[in-house]
Structure formats: C-alpha cells, structure tokens
C-alpha positions as CSV (number, residue, x, y, z in Angstrom):
1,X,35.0,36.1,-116.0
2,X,37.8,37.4,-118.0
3,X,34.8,36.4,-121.4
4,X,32.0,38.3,-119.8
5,X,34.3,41.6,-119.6
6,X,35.3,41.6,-123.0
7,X,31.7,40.5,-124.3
8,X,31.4,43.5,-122.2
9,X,33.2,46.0,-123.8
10,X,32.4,45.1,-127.5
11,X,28.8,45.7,-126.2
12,X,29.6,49.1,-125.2
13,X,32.1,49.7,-128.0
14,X,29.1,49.1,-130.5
15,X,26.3,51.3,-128.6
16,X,29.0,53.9,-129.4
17,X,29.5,53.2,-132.4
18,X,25.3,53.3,-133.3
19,X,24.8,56.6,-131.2
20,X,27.8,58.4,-133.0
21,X,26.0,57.3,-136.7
22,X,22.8,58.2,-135.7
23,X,24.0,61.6,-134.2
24,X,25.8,61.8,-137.9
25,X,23.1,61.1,-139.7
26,X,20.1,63.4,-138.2
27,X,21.3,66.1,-136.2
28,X,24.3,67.1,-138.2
29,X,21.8,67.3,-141.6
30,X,19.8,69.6,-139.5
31,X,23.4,72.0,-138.4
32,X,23.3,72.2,-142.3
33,X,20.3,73.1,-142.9
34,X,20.4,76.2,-140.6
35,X,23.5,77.0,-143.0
36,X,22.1,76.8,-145.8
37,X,19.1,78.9,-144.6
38,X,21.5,82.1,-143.2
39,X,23.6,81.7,-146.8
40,X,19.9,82.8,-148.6
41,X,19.9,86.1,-146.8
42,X,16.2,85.6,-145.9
43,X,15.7,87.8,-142.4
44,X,12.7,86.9,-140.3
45,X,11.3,89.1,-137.6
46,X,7.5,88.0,-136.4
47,X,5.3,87.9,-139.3
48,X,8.4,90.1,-141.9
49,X,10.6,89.1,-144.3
50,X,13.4,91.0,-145.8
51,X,15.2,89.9,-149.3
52,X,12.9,87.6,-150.3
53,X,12.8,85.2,-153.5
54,X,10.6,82.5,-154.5
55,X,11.3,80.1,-157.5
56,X,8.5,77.5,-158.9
57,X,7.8,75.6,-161.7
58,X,4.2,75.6,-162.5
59,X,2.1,72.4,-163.7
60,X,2.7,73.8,-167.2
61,X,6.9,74.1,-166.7
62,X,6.9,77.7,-166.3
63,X,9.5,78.8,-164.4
64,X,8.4,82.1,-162.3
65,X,11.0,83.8,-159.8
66,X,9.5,86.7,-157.8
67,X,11.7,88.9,-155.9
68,X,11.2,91.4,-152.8
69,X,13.2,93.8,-150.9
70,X,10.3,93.0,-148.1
71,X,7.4,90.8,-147.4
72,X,4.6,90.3,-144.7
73,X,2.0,88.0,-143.8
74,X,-0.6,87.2,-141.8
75,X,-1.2,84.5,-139.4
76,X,-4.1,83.3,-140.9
77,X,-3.9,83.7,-144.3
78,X,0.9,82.8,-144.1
79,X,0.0,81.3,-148.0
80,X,0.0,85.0,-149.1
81,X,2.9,87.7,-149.0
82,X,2.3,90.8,-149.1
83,X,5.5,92.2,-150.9
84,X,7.4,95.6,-151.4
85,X,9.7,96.6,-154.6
86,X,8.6,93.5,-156.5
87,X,10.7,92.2,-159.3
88,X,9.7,88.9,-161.2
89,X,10.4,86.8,-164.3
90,X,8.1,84.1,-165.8
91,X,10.7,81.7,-168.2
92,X,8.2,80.5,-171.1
93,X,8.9,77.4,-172.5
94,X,10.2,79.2,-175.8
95,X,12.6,80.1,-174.0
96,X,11.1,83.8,-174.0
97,X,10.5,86.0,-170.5
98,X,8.3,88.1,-169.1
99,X,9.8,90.8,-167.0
100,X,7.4,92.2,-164.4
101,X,8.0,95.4,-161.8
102,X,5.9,97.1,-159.1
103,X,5.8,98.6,-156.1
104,X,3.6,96.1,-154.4
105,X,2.4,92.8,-155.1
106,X,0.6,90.0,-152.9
107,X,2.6,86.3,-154.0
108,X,0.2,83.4,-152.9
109,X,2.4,80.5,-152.1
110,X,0.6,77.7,-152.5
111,X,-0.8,78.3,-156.4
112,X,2.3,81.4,-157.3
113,X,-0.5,83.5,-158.2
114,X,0.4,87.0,-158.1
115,X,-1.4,90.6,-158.0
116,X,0.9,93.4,-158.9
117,X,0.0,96.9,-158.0
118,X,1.3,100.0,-158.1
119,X,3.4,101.6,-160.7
120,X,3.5,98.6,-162.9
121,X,5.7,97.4,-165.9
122,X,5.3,94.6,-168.2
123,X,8.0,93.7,-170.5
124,X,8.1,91.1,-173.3
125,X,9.6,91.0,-176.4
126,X,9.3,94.2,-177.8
127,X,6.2,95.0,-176.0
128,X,5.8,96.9,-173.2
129,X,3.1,97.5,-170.1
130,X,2.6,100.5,-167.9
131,X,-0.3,100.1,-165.6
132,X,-1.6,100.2,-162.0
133,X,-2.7,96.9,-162.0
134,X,-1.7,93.8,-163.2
135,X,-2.5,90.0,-162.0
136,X,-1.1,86.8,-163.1
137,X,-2.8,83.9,-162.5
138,X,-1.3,80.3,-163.6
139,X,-4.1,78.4,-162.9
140,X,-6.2,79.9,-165.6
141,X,-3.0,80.5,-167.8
142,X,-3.8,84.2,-167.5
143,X,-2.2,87.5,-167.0
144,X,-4.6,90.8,-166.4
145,X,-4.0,94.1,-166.9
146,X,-5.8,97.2,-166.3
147,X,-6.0,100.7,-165.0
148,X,-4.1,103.6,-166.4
149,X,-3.0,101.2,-169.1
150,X,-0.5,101.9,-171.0
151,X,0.5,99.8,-173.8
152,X,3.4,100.5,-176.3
153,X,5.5,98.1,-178.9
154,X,7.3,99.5,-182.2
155,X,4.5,100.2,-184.4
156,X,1.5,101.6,-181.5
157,X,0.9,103.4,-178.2
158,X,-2.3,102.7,-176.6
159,X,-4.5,103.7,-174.1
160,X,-7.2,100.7,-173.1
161,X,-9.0,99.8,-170.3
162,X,-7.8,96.2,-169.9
163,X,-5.3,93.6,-172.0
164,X,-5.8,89.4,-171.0
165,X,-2.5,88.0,-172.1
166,X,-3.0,83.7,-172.5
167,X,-0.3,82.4,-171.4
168,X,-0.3,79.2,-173.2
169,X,-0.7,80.7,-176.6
170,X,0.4,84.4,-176.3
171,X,-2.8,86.1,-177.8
172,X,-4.1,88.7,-176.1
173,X,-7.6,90.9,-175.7
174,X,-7.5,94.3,-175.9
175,X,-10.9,95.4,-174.0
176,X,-12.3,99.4,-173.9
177,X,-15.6,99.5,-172.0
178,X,-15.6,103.5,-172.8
179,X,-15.1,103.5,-176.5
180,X,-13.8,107.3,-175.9
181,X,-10.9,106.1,-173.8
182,X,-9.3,103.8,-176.5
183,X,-6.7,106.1,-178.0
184,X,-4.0,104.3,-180.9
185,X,-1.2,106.1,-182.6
186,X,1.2,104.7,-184.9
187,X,4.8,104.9,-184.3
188,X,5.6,104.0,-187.8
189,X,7.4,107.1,-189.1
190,X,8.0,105.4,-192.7
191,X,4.8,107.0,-194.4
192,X,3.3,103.9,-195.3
193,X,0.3,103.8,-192.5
C-alpha cells in the first residue's frame, strides 16, 4: 500500500512537472510577444494605424524602410496601406540610398511596391526630384516619375514629363511627350558650356 502511494505521488509530481514546461514554453512566448509588439509603438484602431514602419529586403537584397505617421486599409484589399506623411529609404547594394518624401503613398505588403503622391521628393546622390507622382516598383526593378517634374543635380534643372530610374543599373529615361514642355538650364556658372 505504502508502494502504490508513492508510485502515486511521483505520478502526480511529474504531470506537474510537464504542465509547468509546456505552460513555459507556449504561453509565456506569446506574454512576449505582446511586448514586443507595444515596445514598436504601432497603435491599431479598426482598420488605422498610427507610427507605422515597414522593413524588407527584396529578391534583389534591397533593403527598403517606409515610414508613416498614419496608415489605413481596407478589409478587402489589408495587402495595401494607404499612408500619410511618408518617409522611405531604399539601401542599394553599393551601399548608396535613395531618400523618398510625400504626403501620401499606398505601400503594398505583399510585393513593397509603393505609389507616392503628393508633394514628392526624390533624393540620390546629388540628384534631386520634385514631383506629384512617383512609383517604385521592385518587381520590374523600376522607379516612375512624373507630373510637375522637377529634376535638378549640379550642372541642370529640368522640366520633363516623366524620368524611369532602373534600379539594377541606375540609368534613367528622360521622356517629354510635348517637346515644348522640356525646359534645360545649365547651372554651370564657370563659362565653359
């Protein structure tokens, strides 16, 4: 009798023991995860996010953080945000970034494919983009940009219709469908135009 109690009580001891490490091991990992989550500063009411940021790395190994002081989204399309006082930075593999600022943008989640609108800037290197418009899209290695563009670096201001910046080899097409909107000066003050 005095067997079968103690056989018992190790029995009992050891279901402890098992619930206690599995309570350990998947619900305290979730308890940390909900940390982890209020330490990012990411609000969520309905369908609204408030200080967002996104990071990827894209098949190429571009890395592309967008930020947002806002962000909505539908139900049935939650893949795109539709973002408010945008700020983003695309990390070439040079080692060379691409600053981008707007007003607006809509951030697709799944592909990182972005559409900036509103009061755009460009900047990289020493070149620099003012525009209304202007879309990035990694899957054709491609960045758009056109209406009311501006483009300026050391030597030029222009006025064009549209630029296509490749993001694989950094040339770029410089398109005017009016050829009376195209408007070049030279900044080079040197005298040797």
């Amino acid at each position: 009798m005095r067997k079968e109690i103690l056989i018992q009580i190790f029995l009992i001891i050891l279901v402890l023991i098992i619930l206690i490490f599995i309570y350990q091991k998947y619900f305290k990992e979730e308890s940390s995860e909900s940390v982890a989550i209020s330490k990012d500063e990411n609000t969520k009411t309905e369908n609204n996010l408030i200080n967002i940021e996104y990071e990827s790395i894209d098949r190429e190994g571009r890395r592309y953080i967008i930020t947002a002081e806002t962000g909505d989204f539908k139900e049935e399309e939650s893949e795109l945000i539709f973002m408010t006082n945008v700020n983003a930075k695309i990390l070439l593999l040079d080692g060379s970034v691409i600053h981008v600022s707007s007003l607006n943008a809509e951030y697709n989640t799944l592909i990182y494919n972005t559409k900036f609108y509103k009061e755009v800037k460009m900047k990289f290197l020493e070149h620099r983009i003012f525009c209304e418009n202007l879309n990035i899209f990694f899957d054709k290695n491609l960045i758009e940009a056109f209406n009311d563009l501006n483009y300026k670096n050391s030597d030029i201001i222009m006025l064009a219709d549209k630029i296509e910046i490749d993001l694989l080899t950094k040339n770029s097409k410089i398109y005017n469908f009016n050829e009376n909107n195209i408007i070049i000066k030279n900044t080079n003050l040197d005298g040797n135009n």
